[in-house]
mmCIF file of the N, C-alpha and C atoms, coordinates in Angstrom:
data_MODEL
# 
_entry.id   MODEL 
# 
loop_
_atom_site.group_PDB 
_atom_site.id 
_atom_site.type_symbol 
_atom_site.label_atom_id 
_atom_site.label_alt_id 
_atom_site.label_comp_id 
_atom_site.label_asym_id 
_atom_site.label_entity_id 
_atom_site.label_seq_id 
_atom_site.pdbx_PDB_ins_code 
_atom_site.Cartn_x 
_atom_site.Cartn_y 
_atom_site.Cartn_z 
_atom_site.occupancy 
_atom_site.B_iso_or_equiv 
_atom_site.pdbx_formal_charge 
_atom_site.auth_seq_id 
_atom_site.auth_comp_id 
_atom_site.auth_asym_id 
_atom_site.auth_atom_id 
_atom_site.pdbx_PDB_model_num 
ATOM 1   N N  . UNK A 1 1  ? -113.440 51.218 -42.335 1.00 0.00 ? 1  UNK A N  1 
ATOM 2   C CA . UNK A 1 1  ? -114.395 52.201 -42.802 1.00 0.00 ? 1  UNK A CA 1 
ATOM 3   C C  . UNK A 1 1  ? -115.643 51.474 -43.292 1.00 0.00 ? 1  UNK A C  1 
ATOM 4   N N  . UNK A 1 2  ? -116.912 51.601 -42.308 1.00 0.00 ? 2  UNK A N  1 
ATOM 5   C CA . UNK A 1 2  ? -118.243 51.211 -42.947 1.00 0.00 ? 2  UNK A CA 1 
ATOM 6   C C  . UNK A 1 2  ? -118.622 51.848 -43.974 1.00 0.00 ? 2  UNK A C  1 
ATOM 7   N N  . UNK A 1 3  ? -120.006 50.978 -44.126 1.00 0.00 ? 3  UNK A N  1 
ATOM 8   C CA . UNK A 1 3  ? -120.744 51.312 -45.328 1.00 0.00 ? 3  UNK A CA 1 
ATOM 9   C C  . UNK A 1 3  ? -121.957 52.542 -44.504 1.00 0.00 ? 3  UNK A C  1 
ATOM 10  N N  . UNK A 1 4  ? -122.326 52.666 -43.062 1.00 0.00 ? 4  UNK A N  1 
ATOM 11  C CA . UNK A 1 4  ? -122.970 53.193 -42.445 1.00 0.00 ? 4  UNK A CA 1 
ATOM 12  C C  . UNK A 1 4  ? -122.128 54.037 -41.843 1.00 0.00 ? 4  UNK A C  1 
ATOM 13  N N  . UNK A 1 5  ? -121.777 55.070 -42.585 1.00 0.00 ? 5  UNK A N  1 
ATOM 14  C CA . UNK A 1 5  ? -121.111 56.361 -41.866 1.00 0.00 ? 5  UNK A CA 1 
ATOM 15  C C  . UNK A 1 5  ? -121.603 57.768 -41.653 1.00 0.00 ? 5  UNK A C  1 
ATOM 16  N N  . UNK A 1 6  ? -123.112 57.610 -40.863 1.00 0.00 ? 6  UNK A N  1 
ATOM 17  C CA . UNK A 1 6  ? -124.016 58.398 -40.659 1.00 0.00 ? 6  UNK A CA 1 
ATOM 18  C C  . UNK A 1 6  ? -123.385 59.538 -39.449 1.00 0.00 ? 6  UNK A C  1 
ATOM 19  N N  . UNK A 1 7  ? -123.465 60.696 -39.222 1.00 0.00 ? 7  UNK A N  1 
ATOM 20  C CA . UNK A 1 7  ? -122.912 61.743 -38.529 1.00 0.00 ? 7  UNK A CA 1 
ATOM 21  C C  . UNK A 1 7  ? -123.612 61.258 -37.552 1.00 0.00 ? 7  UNK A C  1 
ATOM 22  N N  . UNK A 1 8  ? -122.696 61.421 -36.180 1.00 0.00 ? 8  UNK A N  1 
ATOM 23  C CA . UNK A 1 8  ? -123.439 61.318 -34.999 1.00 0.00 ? 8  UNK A CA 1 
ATOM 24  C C  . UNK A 1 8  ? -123.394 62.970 -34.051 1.00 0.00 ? 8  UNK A C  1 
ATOM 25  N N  . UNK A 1 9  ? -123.826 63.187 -32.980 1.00 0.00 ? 9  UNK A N  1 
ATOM 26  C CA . UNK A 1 9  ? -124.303 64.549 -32.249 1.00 0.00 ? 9  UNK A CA 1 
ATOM 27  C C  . UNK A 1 9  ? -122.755 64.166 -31.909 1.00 0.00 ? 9  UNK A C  1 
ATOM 28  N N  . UNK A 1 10 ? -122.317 65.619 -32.554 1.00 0.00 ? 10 UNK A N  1 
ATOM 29  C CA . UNK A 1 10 ? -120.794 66.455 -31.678 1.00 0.00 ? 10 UNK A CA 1 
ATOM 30  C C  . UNK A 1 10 ? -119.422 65.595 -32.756 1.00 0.00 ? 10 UNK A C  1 
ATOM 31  N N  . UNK A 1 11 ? -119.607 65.162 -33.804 1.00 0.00 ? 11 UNK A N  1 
ATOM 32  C CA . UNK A 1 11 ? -119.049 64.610 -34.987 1.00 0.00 ? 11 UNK A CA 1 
ATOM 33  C C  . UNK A 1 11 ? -118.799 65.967 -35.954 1.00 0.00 ? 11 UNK A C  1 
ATOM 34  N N  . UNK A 1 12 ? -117.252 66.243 -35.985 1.00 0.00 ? 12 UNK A N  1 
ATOM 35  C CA . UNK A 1 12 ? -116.989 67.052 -37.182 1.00 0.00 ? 12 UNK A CA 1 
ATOM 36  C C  . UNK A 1 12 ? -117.747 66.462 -38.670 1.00 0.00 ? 12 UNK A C  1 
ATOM 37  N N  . UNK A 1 13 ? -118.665 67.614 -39.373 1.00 0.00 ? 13 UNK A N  1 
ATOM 38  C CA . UNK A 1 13 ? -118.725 67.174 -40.694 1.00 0.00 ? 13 UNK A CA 1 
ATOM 39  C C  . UNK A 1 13 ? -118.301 67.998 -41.505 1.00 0.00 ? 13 UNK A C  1 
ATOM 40  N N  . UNK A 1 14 ? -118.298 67.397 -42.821 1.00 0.00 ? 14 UNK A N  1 
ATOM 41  C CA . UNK A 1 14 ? -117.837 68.783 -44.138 1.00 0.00 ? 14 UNK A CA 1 
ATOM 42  C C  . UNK A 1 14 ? -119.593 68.831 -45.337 1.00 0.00 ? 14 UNK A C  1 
ATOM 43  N N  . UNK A 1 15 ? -119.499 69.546 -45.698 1.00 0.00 ? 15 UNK A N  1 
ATOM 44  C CA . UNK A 1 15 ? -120.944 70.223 -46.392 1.00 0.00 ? 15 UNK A CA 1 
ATOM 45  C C  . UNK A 1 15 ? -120.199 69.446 -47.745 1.00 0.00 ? 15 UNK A C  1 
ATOM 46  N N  . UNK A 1 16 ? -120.905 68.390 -48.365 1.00 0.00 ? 16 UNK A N  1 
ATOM 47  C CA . UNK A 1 16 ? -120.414 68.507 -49.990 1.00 0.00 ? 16 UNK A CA 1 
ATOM 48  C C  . UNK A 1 16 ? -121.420 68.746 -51.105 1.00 0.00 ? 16 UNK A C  1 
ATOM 49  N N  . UNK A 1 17 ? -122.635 69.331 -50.981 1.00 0.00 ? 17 UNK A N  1 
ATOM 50  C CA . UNK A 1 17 ? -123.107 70.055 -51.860 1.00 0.00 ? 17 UNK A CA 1 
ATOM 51  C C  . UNK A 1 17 ? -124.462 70.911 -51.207 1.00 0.00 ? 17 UNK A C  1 
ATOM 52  N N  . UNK A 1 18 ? -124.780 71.949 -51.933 1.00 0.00 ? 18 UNK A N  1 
ATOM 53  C CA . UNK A 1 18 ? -125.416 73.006 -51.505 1.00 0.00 ? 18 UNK A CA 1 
ATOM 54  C C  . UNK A 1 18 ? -124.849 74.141 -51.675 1.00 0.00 ? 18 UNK A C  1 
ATOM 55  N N  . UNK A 1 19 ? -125.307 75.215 -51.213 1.00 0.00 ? 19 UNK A N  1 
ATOM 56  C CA . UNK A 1 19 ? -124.756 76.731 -50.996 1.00 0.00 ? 19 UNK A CA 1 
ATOM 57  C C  . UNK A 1 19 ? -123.789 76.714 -49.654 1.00 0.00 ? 19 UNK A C  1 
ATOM 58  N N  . UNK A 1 20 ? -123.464 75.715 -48.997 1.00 0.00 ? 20 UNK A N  1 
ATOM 59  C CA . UNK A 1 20 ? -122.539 76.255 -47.740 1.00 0.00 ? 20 UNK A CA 1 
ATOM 60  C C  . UNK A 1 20 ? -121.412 74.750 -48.455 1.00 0.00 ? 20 UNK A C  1 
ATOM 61  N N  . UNK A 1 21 ? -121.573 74.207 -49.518 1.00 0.00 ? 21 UNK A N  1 
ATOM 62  C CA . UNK A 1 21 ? -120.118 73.326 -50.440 1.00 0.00 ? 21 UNK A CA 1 
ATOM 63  C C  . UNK A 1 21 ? -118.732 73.993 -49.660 1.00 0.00 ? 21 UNK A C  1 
ATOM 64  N N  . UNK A 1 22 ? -118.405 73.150 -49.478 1.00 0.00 ? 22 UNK A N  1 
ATOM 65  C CA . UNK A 1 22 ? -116.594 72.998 -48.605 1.00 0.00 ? 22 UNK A CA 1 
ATOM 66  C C  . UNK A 1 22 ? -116.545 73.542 -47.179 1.00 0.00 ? 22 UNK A C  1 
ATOM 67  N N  . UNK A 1 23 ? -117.588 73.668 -46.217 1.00 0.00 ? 23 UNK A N  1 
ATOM 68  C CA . UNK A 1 23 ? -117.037 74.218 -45.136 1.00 0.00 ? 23 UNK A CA 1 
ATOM 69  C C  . UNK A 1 23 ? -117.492 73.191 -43.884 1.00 0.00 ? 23 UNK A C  1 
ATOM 70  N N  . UNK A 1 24 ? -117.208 73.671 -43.238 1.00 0.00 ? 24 UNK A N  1 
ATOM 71  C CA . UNK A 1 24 ? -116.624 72.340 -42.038 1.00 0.00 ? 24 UNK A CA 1 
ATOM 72  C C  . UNK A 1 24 ? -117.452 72.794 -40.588 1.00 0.00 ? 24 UNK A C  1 
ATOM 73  N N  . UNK A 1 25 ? -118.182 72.308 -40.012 1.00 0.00 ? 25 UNK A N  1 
ATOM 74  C CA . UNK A 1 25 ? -119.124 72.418 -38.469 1.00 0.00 ? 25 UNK A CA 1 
ATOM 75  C C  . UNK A 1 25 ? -119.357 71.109 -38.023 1.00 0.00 ? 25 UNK A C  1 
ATOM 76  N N  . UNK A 1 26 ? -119.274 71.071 -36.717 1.00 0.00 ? 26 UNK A N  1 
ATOM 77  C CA . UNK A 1 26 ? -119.737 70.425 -35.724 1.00 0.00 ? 26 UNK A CA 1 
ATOM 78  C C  . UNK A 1 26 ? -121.372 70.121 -35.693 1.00 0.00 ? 26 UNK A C  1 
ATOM 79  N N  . UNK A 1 27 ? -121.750 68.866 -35.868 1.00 0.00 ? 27 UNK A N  1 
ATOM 80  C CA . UNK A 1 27 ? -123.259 68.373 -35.864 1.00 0.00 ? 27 UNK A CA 1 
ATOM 81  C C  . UNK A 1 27 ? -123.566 69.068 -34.528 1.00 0.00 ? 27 UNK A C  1 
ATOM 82  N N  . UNK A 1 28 ? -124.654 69.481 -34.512 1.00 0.00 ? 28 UNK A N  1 
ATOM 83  C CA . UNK A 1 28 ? -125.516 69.751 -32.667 1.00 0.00 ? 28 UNK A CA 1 
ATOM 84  C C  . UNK A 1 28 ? -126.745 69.122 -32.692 1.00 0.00 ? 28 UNK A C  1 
ATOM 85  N N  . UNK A 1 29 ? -127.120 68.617 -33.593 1.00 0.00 ? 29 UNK A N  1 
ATOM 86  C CA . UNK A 1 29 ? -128.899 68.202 -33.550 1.00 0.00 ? 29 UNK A CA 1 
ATOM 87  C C  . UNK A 1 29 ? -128.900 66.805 -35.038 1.00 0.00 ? 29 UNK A C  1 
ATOM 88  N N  . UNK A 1 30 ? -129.502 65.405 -34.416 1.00 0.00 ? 30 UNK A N  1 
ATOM 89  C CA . UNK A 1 30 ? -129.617 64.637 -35.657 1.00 0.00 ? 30 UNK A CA 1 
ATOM 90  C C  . UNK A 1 30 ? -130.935 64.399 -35.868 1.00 0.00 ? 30 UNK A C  1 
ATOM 91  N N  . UNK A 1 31 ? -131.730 64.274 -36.964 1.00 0.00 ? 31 UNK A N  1 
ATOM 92  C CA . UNK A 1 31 ? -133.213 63.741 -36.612 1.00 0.00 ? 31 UNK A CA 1 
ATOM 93  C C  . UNK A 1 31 ? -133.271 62.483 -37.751 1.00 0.00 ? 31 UNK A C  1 
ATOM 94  N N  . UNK A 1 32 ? -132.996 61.590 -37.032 1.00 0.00 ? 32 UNK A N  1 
ATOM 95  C CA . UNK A 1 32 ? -132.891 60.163 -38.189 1.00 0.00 ? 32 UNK A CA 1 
ATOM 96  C C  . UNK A 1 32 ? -134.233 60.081 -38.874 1.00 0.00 ? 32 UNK A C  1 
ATOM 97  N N  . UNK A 1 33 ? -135.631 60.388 -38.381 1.00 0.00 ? 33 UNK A N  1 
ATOM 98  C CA . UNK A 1 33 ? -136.746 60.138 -39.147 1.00 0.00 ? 33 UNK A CA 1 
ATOM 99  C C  . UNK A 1 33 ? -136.513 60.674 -40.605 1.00 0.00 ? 33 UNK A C  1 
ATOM 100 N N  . UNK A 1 34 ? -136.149 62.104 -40.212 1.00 0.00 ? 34 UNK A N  1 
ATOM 101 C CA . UNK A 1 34 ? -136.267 62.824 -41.286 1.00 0.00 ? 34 UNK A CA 1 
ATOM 102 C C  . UNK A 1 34 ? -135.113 63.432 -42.230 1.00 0.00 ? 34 UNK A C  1 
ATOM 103 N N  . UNK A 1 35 ? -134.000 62.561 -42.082 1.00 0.00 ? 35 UNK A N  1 
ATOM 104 C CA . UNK A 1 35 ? -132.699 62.314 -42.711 1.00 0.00 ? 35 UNK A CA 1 
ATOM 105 C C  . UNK A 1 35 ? -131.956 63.556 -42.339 1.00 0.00 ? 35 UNK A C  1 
ATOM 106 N N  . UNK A 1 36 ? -132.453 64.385 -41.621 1.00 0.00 ? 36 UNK A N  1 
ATOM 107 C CA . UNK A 1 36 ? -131.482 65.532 -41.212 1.00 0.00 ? 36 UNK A CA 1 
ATOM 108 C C  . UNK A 1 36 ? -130.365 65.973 -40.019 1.00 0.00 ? 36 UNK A C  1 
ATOM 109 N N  . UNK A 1 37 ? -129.708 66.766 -40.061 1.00 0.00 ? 37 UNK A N  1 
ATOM 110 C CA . UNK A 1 37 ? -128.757 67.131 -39.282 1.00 0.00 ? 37 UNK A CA 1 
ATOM 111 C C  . UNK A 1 37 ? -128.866 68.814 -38.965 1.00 0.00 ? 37 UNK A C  1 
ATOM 112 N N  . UNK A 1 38 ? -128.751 69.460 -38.360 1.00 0.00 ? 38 UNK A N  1 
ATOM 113 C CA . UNK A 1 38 ? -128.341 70.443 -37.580 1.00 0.00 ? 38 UNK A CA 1 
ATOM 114 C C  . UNK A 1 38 ? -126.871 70.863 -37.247 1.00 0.00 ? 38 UNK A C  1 
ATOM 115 N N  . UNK A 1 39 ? -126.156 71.811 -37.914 1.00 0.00 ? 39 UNK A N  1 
ATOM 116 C CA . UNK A 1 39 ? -124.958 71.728 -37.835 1.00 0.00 ? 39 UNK A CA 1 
ATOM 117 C C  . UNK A 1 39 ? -124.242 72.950 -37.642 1.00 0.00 ? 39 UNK A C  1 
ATOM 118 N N  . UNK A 1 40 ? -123.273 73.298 -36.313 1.00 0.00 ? 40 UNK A N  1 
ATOM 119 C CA . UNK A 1 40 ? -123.000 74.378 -35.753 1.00 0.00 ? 40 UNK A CA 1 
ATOM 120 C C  . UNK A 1 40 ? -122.426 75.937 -37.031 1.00 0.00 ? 40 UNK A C  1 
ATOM 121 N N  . UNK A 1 41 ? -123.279 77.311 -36.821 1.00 0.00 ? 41 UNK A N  1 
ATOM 122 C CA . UNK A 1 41 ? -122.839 77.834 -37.267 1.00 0.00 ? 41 UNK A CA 1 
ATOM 123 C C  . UNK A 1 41 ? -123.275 77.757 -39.021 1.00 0.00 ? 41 UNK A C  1 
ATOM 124 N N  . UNK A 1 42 ? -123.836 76.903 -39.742 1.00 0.00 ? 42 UNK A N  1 
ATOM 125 C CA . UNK A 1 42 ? -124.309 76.655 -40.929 1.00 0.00 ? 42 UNK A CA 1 
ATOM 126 C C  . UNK A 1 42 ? -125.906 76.948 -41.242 1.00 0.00 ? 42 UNK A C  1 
ATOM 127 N N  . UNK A 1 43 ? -126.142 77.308 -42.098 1.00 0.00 ? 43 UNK A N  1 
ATOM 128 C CA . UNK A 1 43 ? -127.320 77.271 -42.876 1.00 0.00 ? 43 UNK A CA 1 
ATOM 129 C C  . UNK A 1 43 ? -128.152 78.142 -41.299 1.00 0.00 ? 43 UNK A C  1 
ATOM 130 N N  . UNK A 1 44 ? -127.932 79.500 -41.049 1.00 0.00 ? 44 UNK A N  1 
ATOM 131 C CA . UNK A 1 44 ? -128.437 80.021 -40.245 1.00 0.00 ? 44 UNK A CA 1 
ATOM 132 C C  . UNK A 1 44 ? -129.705 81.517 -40.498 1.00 0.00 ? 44 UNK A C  1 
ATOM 133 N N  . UNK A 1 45 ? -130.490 80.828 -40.250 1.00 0.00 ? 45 UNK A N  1 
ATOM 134 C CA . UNK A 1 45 ? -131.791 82.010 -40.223 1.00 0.00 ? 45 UNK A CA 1 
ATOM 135 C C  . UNK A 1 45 ? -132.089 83.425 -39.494 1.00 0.00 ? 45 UNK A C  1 
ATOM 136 N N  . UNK A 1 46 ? -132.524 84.317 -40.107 1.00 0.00 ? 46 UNK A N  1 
ATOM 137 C CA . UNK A 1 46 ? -132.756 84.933 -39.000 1.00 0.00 ? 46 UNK A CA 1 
ATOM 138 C C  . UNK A 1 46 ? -134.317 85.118 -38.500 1.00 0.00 ? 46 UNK A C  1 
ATOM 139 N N  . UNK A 1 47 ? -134.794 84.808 -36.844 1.00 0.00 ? 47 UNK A N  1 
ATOM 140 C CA . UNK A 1 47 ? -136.113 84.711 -36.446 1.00 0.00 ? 47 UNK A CA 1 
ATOM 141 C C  . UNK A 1 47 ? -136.455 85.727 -35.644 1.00 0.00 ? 47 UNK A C  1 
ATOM 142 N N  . UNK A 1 48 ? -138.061 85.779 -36.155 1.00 0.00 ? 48 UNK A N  1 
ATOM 143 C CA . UNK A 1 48 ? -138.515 86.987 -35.529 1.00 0.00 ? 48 UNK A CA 1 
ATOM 144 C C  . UNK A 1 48 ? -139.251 86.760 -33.854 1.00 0.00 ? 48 UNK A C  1 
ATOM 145 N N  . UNK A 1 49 ? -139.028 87.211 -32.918 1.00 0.00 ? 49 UNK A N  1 
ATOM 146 C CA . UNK A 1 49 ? -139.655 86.260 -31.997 1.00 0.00 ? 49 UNK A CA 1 
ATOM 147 C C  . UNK A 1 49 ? -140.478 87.759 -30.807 1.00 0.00 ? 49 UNK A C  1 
ATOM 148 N N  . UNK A 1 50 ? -141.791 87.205 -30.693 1.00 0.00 ? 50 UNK A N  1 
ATOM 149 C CA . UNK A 1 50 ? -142.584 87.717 -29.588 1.00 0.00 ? 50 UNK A CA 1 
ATOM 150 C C  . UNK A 1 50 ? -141.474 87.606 -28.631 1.00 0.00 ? 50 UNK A C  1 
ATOM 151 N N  . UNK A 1 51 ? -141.768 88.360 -27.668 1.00 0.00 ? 51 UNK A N  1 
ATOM 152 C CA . UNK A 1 51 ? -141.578 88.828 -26.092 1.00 0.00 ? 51 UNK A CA 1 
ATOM 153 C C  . UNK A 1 51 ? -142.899 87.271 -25.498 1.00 0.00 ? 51 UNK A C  1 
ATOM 154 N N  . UNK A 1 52 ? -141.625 86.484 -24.460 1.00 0.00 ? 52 UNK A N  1 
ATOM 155 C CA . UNK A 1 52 ? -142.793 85.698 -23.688 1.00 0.00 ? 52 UNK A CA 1 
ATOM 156 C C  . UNK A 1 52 ? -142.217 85.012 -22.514 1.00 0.00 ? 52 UNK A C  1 
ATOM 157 N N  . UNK A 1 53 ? -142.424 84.033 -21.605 1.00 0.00 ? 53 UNK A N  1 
ATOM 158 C CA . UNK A 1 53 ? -141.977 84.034 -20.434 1.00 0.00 ? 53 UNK A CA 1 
ATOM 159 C C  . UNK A 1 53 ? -140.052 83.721 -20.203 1.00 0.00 ? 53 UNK A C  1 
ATOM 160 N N  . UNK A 1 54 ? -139.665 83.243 -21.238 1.00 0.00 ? 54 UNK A N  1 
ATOM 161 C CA . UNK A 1 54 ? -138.632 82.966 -21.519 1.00 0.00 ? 54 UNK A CA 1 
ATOM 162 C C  . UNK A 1 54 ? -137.745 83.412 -22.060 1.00 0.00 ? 54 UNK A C  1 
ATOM 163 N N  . UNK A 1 55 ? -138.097 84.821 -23.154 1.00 0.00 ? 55 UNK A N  1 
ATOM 164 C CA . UNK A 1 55 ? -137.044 85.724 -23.456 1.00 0.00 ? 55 UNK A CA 1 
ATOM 165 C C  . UNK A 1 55 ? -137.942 86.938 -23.400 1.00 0.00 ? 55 UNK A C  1 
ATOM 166 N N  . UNK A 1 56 ? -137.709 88.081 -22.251 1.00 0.00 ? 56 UNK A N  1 
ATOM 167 C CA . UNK A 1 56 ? -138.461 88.952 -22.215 1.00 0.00 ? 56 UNK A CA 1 
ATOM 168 C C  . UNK A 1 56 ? -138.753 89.795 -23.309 1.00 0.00 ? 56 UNK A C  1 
ATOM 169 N N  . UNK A 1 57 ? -137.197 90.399 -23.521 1.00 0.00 ? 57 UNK A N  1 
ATOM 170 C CA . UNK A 1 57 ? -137.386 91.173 -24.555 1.00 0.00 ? 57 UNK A CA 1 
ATOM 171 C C  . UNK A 1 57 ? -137.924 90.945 -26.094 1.00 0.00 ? 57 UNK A C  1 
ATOM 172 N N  . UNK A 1 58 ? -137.818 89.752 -26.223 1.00 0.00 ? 58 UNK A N  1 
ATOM 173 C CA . UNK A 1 58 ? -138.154 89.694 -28.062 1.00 0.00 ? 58 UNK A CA 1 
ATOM 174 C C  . UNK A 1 58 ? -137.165 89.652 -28.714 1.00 0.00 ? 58 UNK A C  1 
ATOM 175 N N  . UNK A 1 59 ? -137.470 90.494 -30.348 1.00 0.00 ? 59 UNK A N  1 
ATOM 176 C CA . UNK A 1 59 ? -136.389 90.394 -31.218 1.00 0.00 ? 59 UNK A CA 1 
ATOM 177 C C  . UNK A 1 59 ? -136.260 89.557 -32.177 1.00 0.00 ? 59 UNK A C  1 
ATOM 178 N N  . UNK A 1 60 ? -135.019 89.661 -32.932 1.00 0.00 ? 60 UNK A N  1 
ATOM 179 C CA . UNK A 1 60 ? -134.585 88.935 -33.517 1.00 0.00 ? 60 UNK A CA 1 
ATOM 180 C C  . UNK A 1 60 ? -133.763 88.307 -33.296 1.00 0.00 ? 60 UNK A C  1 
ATOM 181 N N  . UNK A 1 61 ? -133.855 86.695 -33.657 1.00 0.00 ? 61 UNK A N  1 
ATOM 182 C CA . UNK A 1 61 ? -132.142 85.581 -32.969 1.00 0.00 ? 61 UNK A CA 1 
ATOM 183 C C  . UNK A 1 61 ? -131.865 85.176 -33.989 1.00 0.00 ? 61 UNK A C  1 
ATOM 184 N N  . UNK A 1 62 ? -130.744 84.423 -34.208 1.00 0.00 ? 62 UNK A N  1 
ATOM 185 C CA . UNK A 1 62 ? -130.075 83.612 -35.316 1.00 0.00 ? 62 UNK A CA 1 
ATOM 186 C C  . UNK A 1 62 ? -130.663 82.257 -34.680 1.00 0.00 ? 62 UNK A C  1 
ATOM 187 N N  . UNK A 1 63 ? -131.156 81.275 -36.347 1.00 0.00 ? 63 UNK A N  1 
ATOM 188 C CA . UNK A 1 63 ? -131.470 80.021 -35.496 1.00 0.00 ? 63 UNK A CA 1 
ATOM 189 C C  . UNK A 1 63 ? -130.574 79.112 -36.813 1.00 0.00 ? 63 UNK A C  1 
ATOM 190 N N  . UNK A 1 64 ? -130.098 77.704 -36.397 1.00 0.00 ? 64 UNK A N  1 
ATOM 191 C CA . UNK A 1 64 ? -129.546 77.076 -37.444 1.00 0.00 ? 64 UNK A CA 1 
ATOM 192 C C  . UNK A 1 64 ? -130.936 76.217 -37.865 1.00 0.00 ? 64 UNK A C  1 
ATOM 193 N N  . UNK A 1 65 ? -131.084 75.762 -39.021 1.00 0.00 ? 65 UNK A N  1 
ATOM 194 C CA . UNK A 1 65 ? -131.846 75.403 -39.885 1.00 0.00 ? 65 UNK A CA 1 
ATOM 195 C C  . UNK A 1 65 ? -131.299 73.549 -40.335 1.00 0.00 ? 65 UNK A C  1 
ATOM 196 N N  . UNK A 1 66 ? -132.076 72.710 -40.687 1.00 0.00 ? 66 UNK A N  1 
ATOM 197 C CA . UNK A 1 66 ? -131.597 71.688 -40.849 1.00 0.00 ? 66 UNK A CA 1 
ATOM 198 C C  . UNK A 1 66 ? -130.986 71.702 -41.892 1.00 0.00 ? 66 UNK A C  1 
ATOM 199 N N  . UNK A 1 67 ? -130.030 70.306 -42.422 1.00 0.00 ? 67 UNK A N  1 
ATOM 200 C CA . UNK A 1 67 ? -129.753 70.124 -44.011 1.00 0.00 ? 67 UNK A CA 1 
ATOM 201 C C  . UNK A 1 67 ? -129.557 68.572 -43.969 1.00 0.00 ? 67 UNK A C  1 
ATOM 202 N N  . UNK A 1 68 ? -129.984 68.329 -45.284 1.00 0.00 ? 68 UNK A N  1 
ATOM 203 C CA . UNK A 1 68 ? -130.257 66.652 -45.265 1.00 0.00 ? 68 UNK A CA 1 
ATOM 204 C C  . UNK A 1 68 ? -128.749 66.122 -45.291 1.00 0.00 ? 68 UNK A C  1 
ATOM 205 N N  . UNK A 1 69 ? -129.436 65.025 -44.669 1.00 0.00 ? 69 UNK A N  1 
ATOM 206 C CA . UNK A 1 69 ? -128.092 63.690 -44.283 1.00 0.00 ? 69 UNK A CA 1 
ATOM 207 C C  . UNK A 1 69 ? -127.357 63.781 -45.351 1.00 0.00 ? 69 UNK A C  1 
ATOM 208 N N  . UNK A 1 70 ? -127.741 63.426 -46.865 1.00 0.00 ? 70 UNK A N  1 
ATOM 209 C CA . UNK A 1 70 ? -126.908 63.128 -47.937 1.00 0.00 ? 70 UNK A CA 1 
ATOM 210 C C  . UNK A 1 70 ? -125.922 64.548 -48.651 1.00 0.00 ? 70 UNK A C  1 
ATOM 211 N N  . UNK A 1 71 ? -126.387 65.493 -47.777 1.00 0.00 ? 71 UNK A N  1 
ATOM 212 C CA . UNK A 1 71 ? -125.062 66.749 -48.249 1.00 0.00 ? 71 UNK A CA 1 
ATOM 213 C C  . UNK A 1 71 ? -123.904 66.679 -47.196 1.00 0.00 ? 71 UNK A C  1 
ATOM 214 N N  . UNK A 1 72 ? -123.618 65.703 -46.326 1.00 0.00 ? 72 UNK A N  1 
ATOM 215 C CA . UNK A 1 72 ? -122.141 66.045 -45.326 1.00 0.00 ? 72 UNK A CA 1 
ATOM 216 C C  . UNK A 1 72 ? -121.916 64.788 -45.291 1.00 0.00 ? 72 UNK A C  1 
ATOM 217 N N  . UNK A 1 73 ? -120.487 64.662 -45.082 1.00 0.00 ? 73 UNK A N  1 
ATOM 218 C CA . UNK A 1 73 ? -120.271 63.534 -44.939 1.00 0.00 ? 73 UNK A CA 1 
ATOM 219 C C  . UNK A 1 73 ? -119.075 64.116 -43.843 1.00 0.00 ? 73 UNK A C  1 
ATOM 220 N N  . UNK A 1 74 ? -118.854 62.891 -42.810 1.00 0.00 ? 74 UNK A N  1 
ATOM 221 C CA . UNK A 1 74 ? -118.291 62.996 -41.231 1.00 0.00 ? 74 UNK A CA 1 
ATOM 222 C C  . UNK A 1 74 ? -116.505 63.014 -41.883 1.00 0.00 ? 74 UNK A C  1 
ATOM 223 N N  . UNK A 1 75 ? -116.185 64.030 -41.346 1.00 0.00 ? 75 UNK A N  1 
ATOM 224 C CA . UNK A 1 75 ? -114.547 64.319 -40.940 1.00 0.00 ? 75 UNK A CA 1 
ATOM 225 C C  . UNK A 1 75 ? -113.800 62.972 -40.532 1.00 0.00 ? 75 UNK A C  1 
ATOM 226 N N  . UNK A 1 76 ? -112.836 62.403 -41.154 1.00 0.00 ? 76 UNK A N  1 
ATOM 227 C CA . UNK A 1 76 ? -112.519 61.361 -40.836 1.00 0.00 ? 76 UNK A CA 1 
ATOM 228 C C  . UNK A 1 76 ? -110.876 61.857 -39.513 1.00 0.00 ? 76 UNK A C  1 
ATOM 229 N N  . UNK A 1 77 ? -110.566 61.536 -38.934 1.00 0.00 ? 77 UNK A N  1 
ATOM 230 C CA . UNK A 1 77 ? -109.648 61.987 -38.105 1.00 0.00 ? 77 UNK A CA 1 
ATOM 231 C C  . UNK A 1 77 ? -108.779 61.393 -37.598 1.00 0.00 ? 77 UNK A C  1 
ATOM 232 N N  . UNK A 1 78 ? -107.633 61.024 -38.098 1.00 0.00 ? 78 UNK A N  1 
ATOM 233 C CA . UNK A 1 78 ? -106.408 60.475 -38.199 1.00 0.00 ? 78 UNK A CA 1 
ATOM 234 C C  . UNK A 1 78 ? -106.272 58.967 -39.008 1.00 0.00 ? 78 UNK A C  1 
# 
């Protein structure tokens, strides 16, 4: 077990502090500049979006939102 146990893309993590404390998602997005992670199903927004070549209709979507590196730490597994 390193001292560099940074989440990598598609790495179970667990949330250990914030408003989403004890629950468990799959990383989908890392952005090392900016110490964050993207993590399936967590910390999810809801967006308002124009009609444009790519989603005709519009609406509203669910989008996940980042959360910094130092609130998860990676699922260790077996």
């Amino acid at each position: 077990m390193g001292k560099n146990n940074k989440p990598k893309k598609g790495q179970e993590v667990k949330i250990i502090a914030g408003k989403y404390k004890g629950q468990v998602g799959k990383v989908l997005n890392v952005f090392p500049k900016d110490d964050k992670v993207i993590i399936e199903n967590i910390n999810v927004a809801k967006r308002h979006v124009k009609p444009n070549q790519q989603n005709q209709t519009g609406g509203i979507i669910n989008k996940e939102k980042p959360i910094h590196i130092s609130n998860v730490r990676v699922v260790e597994n077996g």
